[in-house]
Structure formats: structure tokens, C-alpha cells
C-alpha positions as CSV (number, residue, x, y, z in Angstrom):
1,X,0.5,-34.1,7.1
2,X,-0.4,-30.1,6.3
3,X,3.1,-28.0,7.3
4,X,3.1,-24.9,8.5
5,X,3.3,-22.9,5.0
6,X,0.7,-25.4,3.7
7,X,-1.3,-24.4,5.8
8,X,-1.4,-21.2,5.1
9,X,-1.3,-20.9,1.6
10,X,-4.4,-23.1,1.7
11,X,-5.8,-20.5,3.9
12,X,-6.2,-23.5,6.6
13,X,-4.8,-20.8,9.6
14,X,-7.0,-17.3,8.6
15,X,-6.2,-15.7,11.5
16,X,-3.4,-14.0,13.4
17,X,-4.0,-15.4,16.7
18,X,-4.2,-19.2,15.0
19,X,-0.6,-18.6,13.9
20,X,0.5,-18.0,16.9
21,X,-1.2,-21.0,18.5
22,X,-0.1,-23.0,16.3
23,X,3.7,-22.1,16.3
24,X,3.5,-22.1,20.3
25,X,1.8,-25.7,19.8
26,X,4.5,-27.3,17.6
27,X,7.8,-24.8,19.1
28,X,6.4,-24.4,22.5
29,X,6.0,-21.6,24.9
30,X,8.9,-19.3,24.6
31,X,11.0,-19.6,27.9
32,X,13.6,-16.7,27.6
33,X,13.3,-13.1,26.3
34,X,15.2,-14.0,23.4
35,X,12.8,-17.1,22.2
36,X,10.1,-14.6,22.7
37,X,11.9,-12.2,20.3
38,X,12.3,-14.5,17.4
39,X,8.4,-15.7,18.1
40,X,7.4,-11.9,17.8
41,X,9.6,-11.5,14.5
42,X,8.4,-14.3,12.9
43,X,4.8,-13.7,13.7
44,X,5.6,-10.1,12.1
45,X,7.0,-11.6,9.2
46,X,3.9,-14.1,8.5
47,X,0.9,-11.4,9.8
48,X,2.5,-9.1,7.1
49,X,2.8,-11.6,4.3
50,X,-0.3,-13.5,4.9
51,X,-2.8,-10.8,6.1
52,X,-2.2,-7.6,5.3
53,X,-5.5,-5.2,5.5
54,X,-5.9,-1.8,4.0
55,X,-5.1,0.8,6.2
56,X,-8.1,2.2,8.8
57,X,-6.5,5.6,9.2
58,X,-6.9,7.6,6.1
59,X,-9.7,10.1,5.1
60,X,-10.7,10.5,1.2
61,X,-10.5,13.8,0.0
62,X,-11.8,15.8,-3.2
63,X,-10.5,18.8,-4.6
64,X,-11.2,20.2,-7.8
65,X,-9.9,22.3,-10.5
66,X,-8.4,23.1,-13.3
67,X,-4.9,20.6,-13.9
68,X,-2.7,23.4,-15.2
69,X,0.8,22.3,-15.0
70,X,2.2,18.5,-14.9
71,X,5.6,17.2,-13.9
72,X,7.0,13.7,-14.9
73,X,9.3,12.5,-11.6
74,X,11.0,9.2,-11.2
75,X,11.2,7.8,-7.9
76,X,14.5,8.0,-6.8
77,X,14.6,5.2,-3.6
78,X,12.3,2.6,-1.8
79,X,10.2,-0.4,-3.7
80,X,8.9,1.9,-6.3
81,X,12.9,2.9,-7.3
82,X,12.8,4.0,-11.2
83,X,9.0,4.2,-11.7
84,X,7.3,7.2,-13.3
85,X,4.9,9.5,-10.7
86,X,3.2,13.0,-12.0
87,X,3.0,15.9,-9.5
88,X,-0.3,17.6,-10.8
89,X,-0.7,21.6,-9.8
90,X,-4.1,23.0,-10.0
91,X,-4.9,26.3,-10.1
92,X,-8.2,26.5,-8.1
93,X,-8.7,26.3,-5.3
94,X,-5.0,27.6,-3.9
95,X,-2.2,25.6,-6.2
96,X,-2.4,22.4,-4.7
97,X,-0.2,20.1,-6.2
98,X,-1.3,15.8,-5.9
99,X,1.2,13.6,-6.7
100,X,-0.2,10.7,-8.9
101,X,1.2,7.4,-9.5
102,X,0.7,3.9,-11.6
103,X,-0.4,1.8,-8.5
104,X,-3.1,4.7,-7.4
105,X,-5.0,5.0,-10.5
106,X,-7.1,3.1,-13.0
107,X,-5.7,2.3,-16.7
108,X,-7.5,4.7,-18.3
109,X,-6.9,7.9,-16.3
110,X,-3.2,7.0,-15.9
111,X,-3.0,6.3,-19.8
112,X,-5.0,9.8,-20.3
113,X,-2.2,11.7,-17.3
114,X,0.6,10.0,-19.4
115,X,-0.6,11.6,-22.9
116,X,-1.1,14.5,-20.8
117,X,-4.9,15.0,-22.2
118,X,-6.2,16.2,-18.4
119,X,-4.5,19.4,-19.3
120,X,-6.6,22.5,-18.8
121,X,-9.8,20.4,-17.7
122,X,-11.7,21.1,-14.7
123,X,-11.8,17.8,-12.8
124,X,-12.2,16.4,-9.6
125,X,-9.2,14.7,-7.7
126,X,-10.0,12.0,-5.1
127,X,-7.1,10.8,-3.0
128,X,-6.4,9.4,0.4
129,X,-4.5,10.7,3.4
């Protein structure tokens, strides 16, 4: 007998709405507005674990220019606590400073920001908002 967890990590249940059927099917329908609660938390909980998507709200932008200054910065709270971001400033088009990080970029352009060799270059930065 598959258990719930099984289930998913065998990617038996792919979809929200068959999570919630089938924790209505084996806990039953919630009767009280507290039951209903829990149901909604856990459903939360699993829908975030088990099928997160990439946000459907952000636009990809471009700028270019030369990268004329570069700060090293530590995060100081949240997840990414201790790890190393640059802020870049450009000087074209108006000083626009991107904030670039380890997770964002691919090995070879973050080893190339963290040896600092992007200095002076004209480039184009593509980043989400």
C-alpha cells in the first residue's frame, strides 16, 4: 500500500487538486472552520514542496554599459544569510546599479564577477523583475 508521501515522491499525485482529493478521501471533508484551516495549511505546505513553478510575473530586462565600480556585500538575513552578492554600478546609461548573486548566474560569469575581470567592459546585463 502507496502512503501519502509515497506517493508523491513517486510523482504518483502531480497535481494540486489530486492532493487535495486525496487527503479529503482518506481524512474526510472538513466539518468545522478549524479542520478546514489545518486542510488549507497543509495543502500550502505540500503545493510548495512538491510543485513549486517559476514565477509568471516578472519581465526580462537588458541594460548595457560599462561595469565601472563593484561592491562585495554579504547578506545579512533570510535563507541566503552569510553568502557573497556584488552590487554592479554602470556608468551608461544613468548609474544603474544590479545586484548579482551566486544562485542568478552561470559558473563562468560569476567566477569572472568574483576575479573582478568585467571591470571596464561594456556588457550587457539581463535580469528579471
Amino acid at each position: 500500500m502507496d502512503t501519502f508521501w509515497s506517493q508523491l515522491e513517486a510523482k504518483k499525485l502531480t497535481a494540486k487538486n489530486q492532493v487535495e482529493e486525496y487527503l479529503t478521501q482518506k481524512l474526510g471533508t472538513p466539518t468545522n472552520p478549524i479542520q478546514q484551516n489545518l486542510l488549507t495549511e497543509i495543502l500550502k505546505k505540500v503545493n510548495a514542496y512538491y510543485f513549486t513553478t517559476e514565477p509568471t510575473n516578472t519581465a526580462v530586462y537588458s541594460l548595457f554599459g560599462y561595469c565601472q565600480e563593484i561592491q562585495a556585500k554579504q547578506y545579512k538575513e533570510g535563507k541566503r544569510r552569510g553568502e557573497t552578492y556584488y552590487l554592479l554600478k554602470l556608468g551608461e546609461p544613468k548609474g544603474e546599479k544590479l545586484k548579482a548573486s551566486k544562485a542568478d548566474l552561470p559558473t563562468e560569469k560569476w567566477t569572472q564577477l568574483e576575479k573582478l575581470a568585467i571591470l571596464g567592459q561594456k556588457l550587457v546585463f539581463t535580469y528579471r523583475k
